[in-house]
N, C-alpha and C positions, 0 to 999 in steps of 0.2 A: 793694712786691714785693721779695722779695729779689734782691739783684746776681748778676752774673755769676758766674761758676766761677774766670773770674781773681781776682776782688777778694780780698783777705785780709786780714784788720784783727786785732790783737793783742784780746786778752779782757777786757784793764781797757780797752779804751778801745771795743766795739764788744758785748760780753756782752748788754747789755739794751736797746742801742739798735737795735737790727735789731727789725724788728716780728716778734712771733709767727706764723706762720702756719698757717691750718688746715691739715689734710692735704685736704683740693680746692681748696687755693692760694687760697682766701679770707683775706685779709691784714685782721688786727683792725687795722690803721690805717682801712684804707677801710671796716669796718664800720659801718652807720649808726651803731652808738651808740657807737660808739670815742672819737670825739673828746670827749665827755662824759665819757669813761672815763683820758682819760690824763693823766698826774700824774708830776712827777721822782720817784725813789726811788734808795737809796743801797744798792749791797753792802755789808752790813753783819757782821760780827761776830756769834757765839753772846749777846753782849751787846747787848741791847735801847737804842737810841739813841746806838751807838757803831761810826760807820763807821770800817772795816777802812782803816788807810794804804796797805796794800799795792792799794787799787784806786781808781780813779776814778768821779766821779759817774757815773750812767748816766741814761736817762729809759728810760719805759718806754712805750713803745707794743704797748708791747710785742709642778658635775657632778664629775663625783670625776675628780681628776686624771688616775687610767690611768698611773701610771708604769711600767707591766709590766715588775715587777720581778723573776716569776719567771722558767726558767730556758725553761717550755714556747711564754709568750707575747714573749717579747723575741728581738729579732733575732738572727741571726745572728756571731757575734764578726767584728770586721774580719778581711779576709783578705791575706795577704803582697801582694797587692799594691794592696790600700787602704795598707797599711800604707808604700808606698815612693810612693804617688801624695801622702798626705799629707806627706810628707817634703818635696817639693819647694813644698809651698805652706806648711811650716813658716815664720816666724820668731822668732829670738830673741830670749827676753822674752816675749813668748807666753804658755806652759806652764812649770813648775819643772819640765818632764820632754821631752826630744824626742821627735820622733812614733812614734821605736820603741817606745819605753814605752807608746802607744796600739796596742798588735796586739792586746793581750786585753780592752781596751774593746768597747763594743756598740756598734752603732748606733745613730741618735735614734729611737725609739721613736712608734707610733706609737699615738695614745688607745684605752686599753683599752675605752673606749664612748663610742657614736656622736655626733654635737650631736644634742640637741632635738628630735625630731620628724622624725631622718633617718637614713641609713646611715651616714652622711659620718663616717670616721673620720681626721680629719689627722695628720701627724706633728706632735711634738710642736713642733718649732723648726718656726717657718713663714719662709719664704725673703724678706723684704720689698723688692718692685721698685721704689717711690719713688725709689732709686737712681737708675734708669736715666732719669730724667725731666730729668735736666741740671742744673747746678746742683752737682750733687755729685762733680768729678772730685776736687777737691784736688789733692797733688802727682802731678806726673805719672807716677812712677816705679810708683804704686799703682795707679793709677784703670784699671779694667776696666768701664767703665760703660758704654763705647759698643764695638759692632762683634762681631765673631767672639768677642770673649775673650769677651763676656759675655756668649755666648750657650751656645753647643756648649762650651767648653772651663767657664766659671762654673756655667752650670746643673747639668751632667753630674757635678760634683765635689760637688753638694749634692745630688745626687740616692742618690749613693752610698752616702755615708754617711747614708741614712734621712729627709732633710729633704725629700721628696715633695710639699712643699705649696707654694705658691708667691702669694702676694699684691699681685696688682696694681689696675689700674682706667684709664680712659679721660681722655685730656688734661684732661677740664672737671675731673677729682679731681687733677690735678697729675702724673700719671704719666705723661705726654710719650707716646713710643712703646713702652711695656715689654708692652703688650698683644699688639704685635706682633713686638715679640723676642721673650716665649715662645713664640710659634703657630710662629716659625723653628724652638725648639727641641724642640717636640714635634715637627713635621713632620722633622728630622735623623733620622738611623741610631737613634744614642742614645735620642731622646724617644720613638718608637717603639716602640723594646724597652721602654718603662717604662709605656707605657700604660695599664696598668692599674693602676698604681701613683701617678703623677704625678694633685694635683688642685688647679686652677686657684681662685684665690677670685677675684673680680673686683667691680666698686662701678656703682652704676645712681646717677648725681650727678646731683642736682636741686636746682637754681642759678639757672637764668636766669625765665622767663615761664612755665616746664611749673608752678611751685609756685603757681602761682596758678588754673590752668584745668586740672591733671594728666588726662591719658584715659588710658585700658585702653590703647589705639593708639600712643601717644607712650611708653610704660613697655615695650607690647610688644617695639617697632622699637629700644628703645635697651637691652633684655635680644641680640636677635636681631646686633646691631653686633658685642658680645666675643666671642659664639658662633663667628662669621663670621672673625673676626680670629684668634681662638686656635685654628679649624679641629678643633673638638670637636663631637658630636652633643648632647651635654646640660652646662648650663653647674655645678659642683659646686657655687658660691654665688654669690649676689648679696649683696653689702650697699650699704644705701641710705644717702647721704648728703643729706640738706635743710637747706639754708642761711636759709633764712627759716622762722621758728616761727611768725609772726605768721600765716599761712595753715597750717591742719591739714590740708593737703593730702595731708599725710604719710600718714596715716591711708589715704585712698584708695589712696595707693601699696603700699605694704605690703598692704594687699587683693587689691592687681592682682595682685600677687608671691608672695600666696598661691592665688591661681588657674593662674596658671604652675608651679609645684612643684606643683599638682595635676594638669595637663595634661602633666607629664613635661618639663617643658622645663630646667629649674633645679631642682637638689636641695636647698639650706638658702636659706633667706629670711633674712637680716642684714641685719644695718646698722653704722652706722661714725659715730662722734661724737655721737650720742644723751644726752640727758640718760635720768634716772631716770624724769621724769615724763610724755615723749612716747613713751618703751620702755612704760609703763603702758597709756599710751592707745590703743597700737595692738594689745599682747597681749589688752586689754582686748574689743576690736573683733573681735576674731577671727583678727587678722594671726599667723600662724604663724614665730614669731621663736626663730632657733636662739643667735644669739649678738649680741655687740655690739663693734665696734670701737674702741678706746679706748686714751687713752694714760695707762697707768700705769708707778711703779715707784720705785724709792726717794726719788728726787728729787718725784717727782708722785704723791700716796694719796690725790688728791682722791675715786678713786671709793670712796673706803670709807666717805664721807657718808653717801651713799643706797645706793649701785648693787649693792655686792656685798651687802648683806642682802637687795633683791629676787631677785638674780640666783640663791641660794642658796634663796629660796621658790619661784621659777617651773624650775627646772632651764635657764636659758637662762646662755649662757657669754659668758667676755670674755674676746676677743683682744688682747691688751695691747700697742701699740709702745712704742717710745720708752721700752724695758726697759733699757737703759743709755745712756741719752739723748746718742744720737749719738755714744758714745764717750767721754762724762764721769766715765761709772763704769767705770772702766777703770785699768789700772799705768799706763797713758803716762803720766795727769796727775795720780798721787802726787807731792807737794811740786813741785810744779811751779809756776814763778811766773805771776801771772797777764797779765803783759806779754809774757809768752815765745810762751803760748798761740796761736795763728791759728785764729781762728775763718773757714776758707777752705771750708768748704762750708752748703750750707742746714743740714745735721741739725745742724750748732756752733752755726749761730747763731741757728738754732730753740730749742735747748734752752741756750744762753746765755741767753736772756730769762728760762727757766722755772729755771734757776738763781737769779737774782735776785731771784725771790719767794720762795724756801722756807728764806731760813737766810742768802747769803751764802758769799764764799769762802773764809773761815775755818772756818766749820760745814762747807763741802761738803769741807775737805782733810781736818777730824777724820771723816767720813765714811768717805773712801776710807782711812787709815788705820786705821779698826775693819777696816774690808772687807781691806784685805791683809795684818792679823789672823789674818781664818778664814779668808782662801783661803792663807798659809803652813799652817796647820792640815790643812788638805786637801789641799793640794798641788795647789793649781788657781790659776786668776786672779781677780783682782776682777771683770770682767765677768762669770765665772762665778757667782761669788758674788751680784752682783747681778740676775741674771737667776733663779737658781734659788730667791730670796727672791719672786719673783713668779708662779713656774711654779710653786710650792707650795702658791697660795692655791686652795681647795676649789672656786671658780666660775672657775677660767681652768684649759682643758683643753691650749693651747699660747700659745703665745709668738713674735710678729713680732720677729724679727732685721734690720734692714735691715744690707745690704752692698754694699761698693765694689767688693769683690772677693771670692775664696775663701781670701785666707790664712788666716782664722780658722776653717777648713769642722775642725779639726782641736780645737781648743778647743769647740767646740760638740759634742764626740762625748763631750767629757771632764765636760759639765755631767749626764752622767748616772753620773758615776762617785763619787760621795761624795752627801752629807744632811746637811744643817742641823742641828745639836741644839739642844738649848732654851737651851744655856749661850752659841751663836751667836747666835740671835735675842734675848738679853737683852740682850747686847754692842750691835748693831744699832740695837735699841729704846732706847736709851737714847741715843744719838745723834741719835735719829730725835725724840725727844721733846721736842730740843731748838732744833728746826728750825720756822719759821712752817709752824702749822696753815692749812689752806684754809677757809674760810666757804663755799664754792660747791660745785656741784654738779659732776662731769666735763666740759669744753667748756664752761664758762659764762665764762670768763675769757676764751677765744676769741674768746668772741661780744658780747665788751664787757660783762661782768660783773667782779667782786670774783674776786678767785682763791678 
């Protein structure tokens, strides 16, 4: 299991040695098949059997987008005093531009059509609460993760500018109390007035003995728990996480959850961590499946193996995390050495491991280097750039952002103000092409598979 919030270990020396972990805190060390699964490996160089000096060994355990672009269906322009709330949660380095240059930006947009088989329209940037689960304070000067700031004063400042959507789930998924931080913040002045606006996504994690005997009863009582907690009459999603495959229990579950979305209880039926070929079997079954939880994004394009050709035939979507994986695609760690690095919360040293398989630290600096490229080009940031190369693709209609805090609530309004061209994406792709491919499917590496 990952460490404490204090611990903080430099990047050549802790990158790939912190184990991977799911997002329902299922740790690929303690996976039955992990131990079979792990093996030293080296940060290596764009150059195939030529590890990088600058680092240390490591071991490894290791639907159409809707950008509503025109003028009748897109928001509102920020107003003078979005424009001076973001100001104070500006900083420098950031934007090429300060937050007054965002008055005549829009806000995040919300999908110009519904998921799958429901109303549910999210905003495009979805709010991700993994945050709040502990673990992730880092330096103290930042961290809004616990208490009043991250509730009334964090939520409230995502809310405004257009980010309506919010992503959590129940301790057994690793999200500590964020279930019940939200339900504070819809229950405030603020969440109130948003009511109709604000929609909660939440995860039904199946982990322990339910995957072996799953009832109607046990799937009911543990939809009725978030319900209770976030203080809503109807929950807007469920997504299902099952940690054992070896039982198709799954199957029944997903049935259950499409009898509840038929009884009004739950609006979209998801799920979160899915391979391509248990997404088949349940669509297959009858299970009414809107989207799928997943982590993709320049560093990770495992799902374009399988998942986004089905997702593309079935109209069912993916909500992508780990879209700038924890901050790696990002200007902070242009040319940055990698001893300097502090990998001091979970998302660093989550996706330090997922660094390590895909190219190494040389491949990942010529990376952020193509990327601060086009975002000079655009006059954005690299996180920008990396997020909008995701929020592009034809089967993912938003994009999980997790955050510590709201100073980025301002950069996030800016990822709808420029477009990729093709002479970007060439630039990209060519960096991209030179990075280790994945042999696996989404989450299988997770689960003690081959990346």
């Amino acid at each position: 299991m990952p460490t404490s919030s204090s611990t903080s270990s430099s990047l050549s020396t802790e990158l790939g040695r912190v184990n991977q972990n799911s997002l329902c805190g299922v740790s690929r060390a303690t996976h039955p098949r992990a131990m079979l699964a792990r093996a030293p490996l080296h940060l290596v160089s764009a150059r195939p059997g030529r590890p990088s000096s600058r680092t240390s060994r490591i071991t490894a355990a290791a639907a159409p987008r809707g950008d509503e672009r025109n003028a009748s269906s897109r928001r509102e322009a920020l107003s003078a005093s979005l424009a001076l709330a973001t100001s104070a949660l500006w900083l420098p380095g950031s934007l090429s531009a300060p937050p007054s240059a965002l008055a005549a930006s829009v806000a995040v947009p919300r999908t110009s059509d519904a998921l799958r088989g429901t109303n549910v329209r999210p905003s495009r940037v979805i709010k991700g609460c993994w945050q709040l689960s502990g673990g992730h304070g880092g330096d103290r000067e930042s961290d809004r993760t616990k208490g009043d700031a991250a509730t009334l004063e964090d939520f409230e400042a995502f809310a405004r500018v257009g980010i309506t959507t919010f992503d959590t789930g129940p301790e057994a998924c690793g999200y500590g109390p964020s279930e019940l931080v939200i339900g504070e913040y819809l229950r405030s002045a603020a969440g109130r007035a948003r009511a109709d606006e604000v929609k909660v996504f939440t995860k039904l994690c199946c982990v322990g003995r339910e995957q072996y005997n799953v009832t109607k009863d046990w799937v009911e009582a543990n939809v009725e728990r978030p319900r209770k907690r976030l203080g809503v009459d109807k929950l807007a999603m469920v997504q299902m996480y099952w940690n054992d495959y070896s039982s198709r229990g799954y199957v029944d579950a997903a049935l259950y959850l499409t009898d509840l979305k038929h009884q009004g209880k739950i609006e979209a039926v998801s799920l979160t961590n899915f391979d391509t070929k248990r997404m088949k079997e349940m669509v297959d079954a009858g299970a009414e499946i809107s989207t799928n939880q997943i982590q993709y994004s320049l560093l990770d394009r495992r799902p374009e193996k399988y998942m986004t050709k089905y997702c593309a035939e079935t109209g069912i979507g993916l909500l992508p995390y780990g879209v700038i994986a924890g901050g790696f695609l990002s200007d902070k760690y242009l040319n940055a050495r990698p001893e300097d690095i502090r990998t001091n919360t979970y998302s660093l040293r989550k996706y330090a491991s997922v660094l390590g398989q895909v190219g190494g630290y040389d491949w990942y600096q010529s990376l952020l280097k193509t990327l601060h490229e086009v975002a000079l080009k655009h006059r954005t940031s690299i996180a920008n750039v990396a997020s909008k190369w995701v929020l592009d693709s034809p089967v993912v209609p938003a994009i999980i952002i997790g955050a510590r805090n709201s100073s980025h609530v301002s950069d996030h309004v800016a990822l709808f103000d420029f477009e990729l061209d093709a002479q970007d994406r060439a630039a990209i792709e060519n960096v991209l092409a030179k990075g280790t491919k994945s042999n696996e499917d989404a989450y299988t590496w997770e689960r003690g598979g081959r990346w």
